[in-house]
C-alpha positions as CSV (number, residue, x, y, z in Angstrom):
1,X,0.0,0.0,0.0
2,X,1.6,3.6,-0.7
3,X,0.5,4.9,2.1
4,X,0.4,3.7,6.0
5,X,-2.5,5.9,6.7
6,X,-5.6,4.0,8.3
7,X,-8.3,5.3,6.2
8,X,-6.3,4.2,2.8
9,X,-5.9,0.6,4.2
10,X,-9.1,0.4,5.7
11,X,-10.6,1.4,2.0
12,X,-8.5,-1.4,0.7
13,X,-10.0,-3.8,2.6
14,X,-13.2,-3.1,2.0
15,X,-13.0,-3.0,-1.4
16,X,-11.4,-6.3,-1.3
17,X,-14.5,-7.6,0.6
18,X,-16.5,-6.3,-2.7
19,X,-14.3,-7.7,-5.0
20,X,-14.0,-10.9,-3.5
21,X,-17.8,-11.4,-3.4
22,X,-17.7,-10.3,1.1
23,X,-20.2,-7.4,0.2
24,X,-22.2,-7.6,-2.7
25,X,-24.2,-4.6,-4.7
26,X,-26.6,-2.8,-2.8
27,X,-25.3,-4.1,0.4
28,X,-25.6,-1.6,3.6
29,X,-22.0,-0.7,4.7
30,X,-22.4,0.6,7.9
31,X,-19.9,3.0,10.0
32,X,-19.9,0.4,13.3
33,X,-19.9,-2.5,11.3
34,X,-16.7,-1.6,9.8
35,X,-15.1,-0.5,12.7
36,X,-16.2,-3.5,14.7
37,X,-14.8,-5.6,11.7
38,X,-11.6,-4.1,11.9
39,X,-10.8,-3.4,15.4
40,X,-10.2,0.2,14.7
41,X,-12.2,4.0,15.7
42,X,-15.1,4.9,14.0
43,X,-13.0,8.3,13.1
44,X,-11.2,6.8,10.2
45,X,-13.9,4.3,9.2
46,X,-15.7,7.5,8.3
47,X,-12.6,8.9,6.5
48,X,-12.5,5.1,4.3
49,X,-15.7,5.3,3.6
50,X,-15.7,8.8,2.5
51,X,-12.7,8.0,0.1
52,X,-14.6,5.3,-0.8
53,X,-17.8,7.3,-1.8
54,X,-15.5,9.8,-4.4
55,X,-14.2,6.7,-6.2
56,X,-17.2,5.8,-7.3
57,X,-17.6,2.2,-5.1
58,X,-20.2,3.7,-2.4
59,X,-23.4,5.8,-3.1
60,X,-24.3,8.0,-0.2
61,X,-28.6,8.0,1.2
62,X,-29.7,10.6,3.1
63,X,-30.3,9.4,6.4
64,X,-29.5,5.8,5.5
65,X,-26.1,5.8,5.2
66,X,-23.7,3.9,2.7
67,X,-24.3,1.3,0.3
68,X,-22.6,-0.4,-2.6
69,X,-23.1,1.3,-5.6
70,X,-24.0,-1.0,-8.9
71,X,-20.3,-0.7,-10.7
72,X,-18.7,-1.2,-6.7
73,X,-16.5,-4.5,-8.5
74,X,-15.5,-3.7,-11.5
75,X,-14.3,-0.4,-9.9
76,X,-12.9,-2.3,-7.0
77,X,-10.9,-4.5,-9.4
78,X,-9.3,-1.5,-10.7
79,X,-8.1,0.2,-7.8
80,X,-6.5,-3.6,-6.3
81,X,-4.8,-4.1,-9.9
82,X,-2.7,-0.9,-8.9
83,X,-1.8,-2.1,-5.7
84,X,1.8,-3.3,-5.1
85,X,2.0,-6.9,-4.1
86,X,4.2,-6.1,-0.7
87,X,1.2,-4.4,1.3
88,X,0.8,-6.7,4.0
89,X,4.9,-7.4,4.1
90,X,5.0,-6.4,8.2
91,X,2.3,-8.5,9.3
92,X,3.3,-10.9,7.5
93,X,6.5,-10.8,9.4
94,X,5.2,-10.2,12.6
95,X,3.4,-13.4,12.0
96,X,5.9,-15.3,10.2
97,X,8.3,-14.3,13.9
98,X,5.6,-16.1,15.9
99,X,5.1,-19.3,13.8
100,X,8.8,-19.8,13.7
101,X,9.1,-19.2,17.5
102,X,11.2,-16.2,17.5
103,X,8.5,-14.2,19.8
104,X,8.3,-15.0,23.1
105,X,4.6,-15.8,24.5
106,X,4.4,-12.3,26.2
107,X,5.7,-9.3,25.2
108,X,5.9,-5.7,26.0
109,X,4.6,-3.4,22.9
110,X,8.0,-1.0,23.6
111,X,9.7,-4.6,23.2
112,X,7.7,-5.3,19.8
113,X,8.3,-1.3,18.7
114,X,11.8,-2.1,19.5
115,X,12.5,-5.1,16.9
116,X,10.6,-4.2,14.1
117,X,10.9,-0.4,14.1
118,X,6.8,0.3,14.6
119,X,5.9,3.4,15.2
120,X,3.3,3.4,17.8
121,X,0.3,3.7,15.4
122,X,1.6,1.2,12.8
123,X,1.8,-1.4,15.6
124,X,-1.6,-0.9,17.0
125,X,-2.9,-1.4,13.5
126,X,-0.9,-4.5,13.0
127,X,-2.0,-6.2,16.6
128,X,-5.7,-5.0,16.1
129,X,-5.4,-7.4,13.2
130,X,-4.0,-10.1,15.2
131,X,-6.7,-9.6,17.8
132,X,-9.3,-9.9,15.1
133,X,-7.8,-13.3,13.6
134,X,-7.7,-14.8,16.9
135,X,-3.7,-15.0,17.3
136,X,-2.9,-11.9,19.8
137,X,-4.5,-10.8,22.7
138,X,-4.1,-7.7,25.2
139,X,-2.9,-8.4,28.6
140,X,-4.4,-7.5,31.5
141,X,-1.5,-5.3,32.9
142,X,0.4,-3.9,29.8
143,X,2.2,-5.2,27.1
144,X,0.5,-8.3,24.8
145,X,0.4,-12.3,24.7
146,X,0.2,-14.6,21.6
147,X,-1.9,-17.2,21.9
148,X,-1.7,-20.9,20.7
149,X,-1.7,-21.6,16.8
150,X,-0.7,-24.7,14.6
151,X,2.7,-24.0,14.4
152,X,3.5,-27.4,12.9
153,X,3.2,-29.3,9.7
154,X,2.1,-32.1,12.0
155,X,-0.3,-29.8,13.5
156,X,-1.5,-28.5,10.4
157,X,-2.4,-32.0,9.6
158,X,-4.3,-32.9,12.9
159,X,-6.5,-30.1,12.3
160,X,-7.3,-31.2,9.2
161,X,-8.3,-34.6,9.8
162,X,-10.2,-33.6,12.4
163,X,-12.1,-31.3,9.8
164,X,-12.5,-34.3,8.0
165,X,-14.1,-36.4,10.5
166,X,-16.6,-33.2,11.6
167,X,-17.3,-31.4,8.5
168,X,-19.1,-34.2,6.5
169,X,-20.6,-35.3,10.2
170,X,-22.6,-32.1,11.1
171,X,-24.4,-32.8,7.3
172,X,-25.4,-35.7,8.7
173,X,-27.0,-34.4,12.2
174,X,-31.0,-34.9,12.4
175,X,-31.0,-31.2,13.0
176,X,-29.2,-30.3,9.8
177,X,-31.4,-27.6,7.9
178,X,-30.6,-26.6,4.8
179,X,-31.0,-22.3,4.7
180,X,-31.6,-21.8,0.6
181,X,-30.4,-17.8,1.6
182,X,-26.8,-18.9,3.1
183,X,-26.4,-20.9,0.2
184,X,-27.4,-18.6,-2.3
185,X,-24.9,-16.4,-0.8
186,X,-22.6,-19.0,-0.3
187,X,-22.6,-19.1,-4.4
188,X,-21.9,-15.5,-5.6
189,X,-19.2,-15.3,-3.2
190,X,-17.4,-18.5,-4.7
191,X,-18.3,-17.3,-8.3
192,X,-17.0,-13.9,-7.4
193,X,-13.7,-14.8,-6.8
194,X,-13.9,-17.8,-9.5
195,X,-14.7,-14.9,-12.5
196,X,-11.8,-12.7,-11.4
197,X,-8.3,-12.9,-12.5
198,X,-7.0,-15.2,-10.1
199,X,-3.6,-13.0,-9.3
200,X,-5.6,-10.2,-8.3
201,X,-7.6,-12.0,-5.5
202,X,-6.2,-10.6,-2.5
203,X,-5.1,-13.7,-0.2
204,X,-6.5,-12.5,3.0
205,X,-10.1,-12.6,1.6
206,X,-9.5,-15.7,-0.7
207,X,-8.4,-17.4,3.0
208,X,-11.1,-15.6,4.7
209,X,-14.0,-16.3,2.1
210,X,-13.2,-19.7,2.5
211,X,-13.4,-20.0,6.3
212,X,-17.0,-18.3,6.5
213,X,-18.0,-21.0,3.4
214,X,-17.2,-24.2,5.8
215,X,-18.3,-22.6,9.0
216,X,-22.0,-21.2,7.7
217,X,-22.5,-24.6,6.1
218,X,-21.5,-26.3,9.5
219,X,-23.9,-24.3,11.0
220,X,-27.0,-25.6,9.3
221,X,-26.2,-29.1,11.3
222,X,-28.1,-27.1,13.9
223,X,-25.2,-28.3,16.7
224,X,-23.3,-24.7,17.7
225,X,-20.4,-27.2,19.3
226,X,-19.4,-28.6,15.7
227,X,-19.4,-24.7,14.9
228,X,-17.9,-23.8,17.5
229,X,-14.7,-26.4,17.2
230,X,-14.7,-25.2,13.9
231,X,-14.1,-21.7,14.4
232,X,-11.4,-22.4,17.2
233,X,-9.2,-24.5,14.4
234,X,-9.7,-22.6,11.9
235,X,-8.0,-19.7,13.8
236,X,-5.5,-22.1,14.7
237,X,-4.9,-22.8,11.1
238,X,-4.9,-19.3,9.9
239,X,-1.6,-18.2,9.5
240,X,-0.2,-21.4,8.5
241,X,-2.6,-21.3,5.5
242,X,-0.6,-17.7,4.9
243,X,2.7,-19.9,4.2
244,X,1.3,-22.7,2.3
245,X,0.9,-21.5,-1.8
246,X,-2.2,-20.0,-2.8
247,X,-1.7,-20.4,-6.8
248,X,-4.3,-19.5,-9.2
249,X,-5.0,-22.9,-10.0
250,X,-5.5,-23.5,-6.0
251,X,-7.7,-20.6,-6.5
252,X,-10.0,-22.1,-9.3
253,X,-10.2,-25.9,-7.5
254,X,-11.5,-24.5,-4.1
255,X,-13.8,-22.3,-6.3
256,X,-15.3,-24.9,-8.1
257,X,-15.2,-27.6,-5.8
258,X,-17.1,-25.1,-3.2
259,X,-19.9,-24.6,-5.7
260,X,-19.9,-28.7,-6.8
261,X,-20.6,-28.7,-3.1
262,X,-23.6,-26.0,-3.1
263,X,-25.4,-27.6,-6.0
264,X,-25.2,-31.3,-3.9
265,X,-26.9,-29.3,-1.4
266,X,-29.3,-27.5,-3.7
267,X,-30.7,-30.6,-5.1
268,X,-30.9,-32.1,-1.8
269,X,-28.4,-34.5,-1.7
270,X,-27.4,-34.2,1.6
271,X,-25.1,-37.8,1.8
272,X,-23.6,-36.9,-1.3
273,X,-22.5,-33.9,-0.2
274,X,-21.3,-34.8,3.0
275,X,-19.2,-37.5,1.1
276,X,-18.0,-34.6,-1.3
277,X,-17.0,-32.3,1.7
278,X,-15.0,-35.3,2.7
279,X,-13.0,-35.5,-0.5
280,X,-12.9,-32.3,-0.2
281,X,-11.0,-31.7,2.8
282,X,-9.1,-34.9,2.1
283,X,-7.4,-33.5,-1.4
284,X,-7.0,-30.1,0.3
285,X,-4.8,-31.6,2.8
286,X,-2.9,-33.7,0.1
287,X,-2.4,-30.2,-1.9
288,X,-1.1,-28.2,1.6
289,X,0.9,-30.6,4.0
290,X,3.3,-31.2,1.9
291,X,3.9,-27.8,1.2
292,X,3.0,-27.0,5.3
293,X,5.9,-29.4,6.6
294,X,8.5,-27.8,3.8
295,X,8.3,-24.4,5.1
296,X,8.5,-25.3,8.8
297,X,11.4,-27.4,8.4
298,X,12.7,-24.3,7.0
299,X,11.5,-22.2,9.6
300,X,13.3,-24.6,12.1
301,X,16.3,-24.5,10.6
302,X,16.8,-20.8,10.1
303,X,15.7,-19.8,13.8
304,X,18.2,-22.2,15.4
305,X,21.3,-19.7,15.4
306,X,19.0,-17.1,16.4
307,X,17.6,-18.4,19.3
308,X,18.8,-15.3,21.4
309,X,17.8,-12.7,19.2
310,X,14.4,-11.7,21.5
């Protein structure tokens, strides 16, 4: 991004969501919502969405507030194509530090200003994020804590077989209702992303669109604990799934495997599509481990000398 100002990145993300299918035309974009979204003020919410407005990508209602205006995408599109590539780069790191073990469990925010060369506001914005994907939290004194995530190629792969064995499960629990407006949804997200050019979908909401797709359909089982165990791995999982290769053909299969799975469910074929989700899961975790226990036997191996470093 060219600029660390909060406004710019919060517009970014939002126009992501839009492009990525997260908020769809005519949708209500609320001042709160955002701000409740992103962990930040309502201040430069106001400022993003204002931004936003001029380009084009909102419409402004007297007295109702914003919405998506009809050409919100295609302009969307635009704007990310300009982008350079690097914009997430520090949180990246940040992340990257913790995975690899060279953060301690607890830390001071001077401490974290002091390694990376935050400035005060850049880190708040950075941990915010962390706090929102479940992998930071704020102490109760001062300073912050990092909480447990799969860390581990072997980890990686115990979370997914225990996706396997719930996933296709919670299709199968008397409860399970299917909700024809959750799927419907469900479908112009997937075909959002699958109609754009695959280098341009941003990988936070590619990773993100695909964690609300498995958790709203393990919802429907009508049993909050399999949605609940759900959630908890899959912020487990999420930065891991940052290291593993999100390709443009990875892009395509999850698309179209994710609407194969919708139309099962549209025609009712509620064993077959647990049986699909099962396959589903099953090639995903042939397509990631490999690539999972690769990059932390890297990891391991370039932290060793560096043990001291924090």
């Amino acid at each position: 991004m060219r600029s660390s100002n909060l406004p710019e990145k919060l517009s970014l993300r939002i126009m992501q969501d839009i492009a990525t299918g997260g908020l769809g035309r005519g949708d209500h974009v609320g001042t709160q919502q955002i701000a409740d979204r992103y962990g930040v003020s309502r201040t430069p919410v106001r400022d993003a969405l204002a931004t936003l407005e001029e380009r084009g990508i909102l419409t402004r209602m007297p007295n109702r507030g914003f919405f998506v205006s009809e050409d919100a995408r295609s302009q969307s599109l635009s704007h990310l194509q300009t982008e350079p590539e690097d914009a997430l780069d520090d949180y990246q790191q940040l992340a990257s530090d913790w995975l690899t073990d060279k953060l301690p469990e607890e830390i001071t925010e001077q401490k974290l200003r002091q390694i990376y060369g935050f400035t005060k506001a850049k880190l708040s914005d950075l941990m915010a994020r962390a706090m929102r994907e479940g992998w930071a939290e704020r102490k109760d004194g001062y300073g912050w804590r990092f909480r447990p995530v799969a860390k581990t190629g072997e980890a990686f792969d115990a979370i997914y077989r225990f996706r396997i064995a719930i996933e296709p499960a919670a299709m199968l629990e008397p409860d399970f209702e299917l909700d024809r407006r959750v799927l419907a949804e469900q479908r112009d997200i997937q075909q959002r992303m699958l109609d754009m050019d695959p280098h341009h979908v941003p990988a936070e909401s590619f990773l993100e669109n695909g964690a609300k797709f498995h958790e709203e359909l393990i919802a429907l089982s009508g049993n909050p604990f399999f949605l609940v165990s759900l959630q908890r791995v899959n912020r487990m999982r999420r930065l891991m799934e940052y290291r593993t290769e999100i390709s443009p053909e990875r892009i395509e299969t999850q698309c179209r495997e994710h609407l194969e799975l919708l139309g099962l469910l549209e025609a009712g074929e509620i064993a077959e599509a647990s049986y699909y989700m099962r396959r589903h899961l099953g090639s995903a975790l042939k397509r990631k481990s490999p690539l999972a226990h690769s990059w932390h036997e890297a990891g391991r191996q370039s932290r060793e000398p560096n043990q001291g470093e924090v």
